[in-house]
N, C-alpha and C positions, 0 to 999 in steps of 0.2 A: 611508606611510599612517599617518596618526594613530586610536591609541587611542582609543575613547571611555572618558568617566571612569565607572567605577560610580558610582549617585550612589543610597544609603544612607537612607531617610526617618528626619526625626528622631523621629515620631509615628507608631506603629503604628497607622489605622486599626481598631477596634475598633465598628464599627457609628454612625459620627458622625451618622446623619440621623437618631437614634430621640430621643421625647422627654424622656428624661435626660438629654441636653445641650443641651435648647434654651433659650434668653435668654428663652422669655417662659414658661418650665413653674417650677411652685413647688410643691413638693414638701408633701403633704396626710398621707399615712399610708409606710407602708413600699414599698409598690408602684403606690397612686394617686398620681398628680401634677396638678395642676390648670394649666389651658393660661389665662394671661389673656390672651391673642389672642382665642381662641372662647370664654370664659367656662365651660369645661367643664371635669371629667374625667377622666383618661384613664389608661390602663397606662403605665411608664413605659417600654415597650418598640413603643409605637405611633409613627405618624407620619402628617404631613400636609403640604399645603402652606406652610402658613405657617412653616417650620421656621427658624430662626435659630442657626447653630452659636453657643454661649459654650464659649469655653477654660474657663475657670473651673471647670466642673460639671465636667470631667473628674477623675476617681478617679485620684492617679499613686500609683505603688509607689515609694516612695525605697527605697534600698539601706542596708544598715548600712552605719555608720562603722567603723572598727576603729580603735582605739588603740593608739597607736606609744610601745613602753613604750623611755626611751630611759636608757642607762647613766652613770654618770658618768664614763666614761672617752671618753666621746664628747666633753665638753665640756672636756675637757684639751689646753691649748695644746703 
C-alpha cells in the first residue's frame, strides 16, 4: 500500500477573493480602493463578481538575512 505524499501549500491563503488583491482595484486613500471594472469605490476588504486575483498586490513578509561572520582561519589551505 502506497503512502500518499503530504503536499504542503506554498501560499497561505489569507482571504484571496477580497478587493486588495484584485487586478482591476487602485488603491485611492488608506482603506478606500477604487474598482475600475465598476467605476466605484469600495473598502478594501469587499468583494464582488468581477474579482481578478493579482499575485502582485500581495503583502509578503521576507525574513531577515543574518550574516555569516567568517574567520580567517577558515580560508587557510
Amino acid at each position: 500500500m502506497k503512502r500518499k505524499k503530504e503536499e504542503f501549500p506554498l501560499w497561505v491563503q489569507e482571504n484571496p477573493d477580497i478587493c486588495r488583491f484584485c487586478a482591476y482595484a487602485k488603491r485611492d486613500g488608506s482603506t478606500i480602493i477604487y474598482c475600475e471594472k465598476k467605476k466605484k469605490n469600495f473598502t478594501e476588504d469587499s468583494t464582488c463578481r468581477k474579482f481578478k486575483y493579482d499575485i502582485l498586490k500581495k503583502e509578503l513578509r521576507r525574513g531577515r538575512t543574518v550574516a555569516i561572520k567568517h574567520s580567517p582561519e577558515e580560508f587557510e589551505i
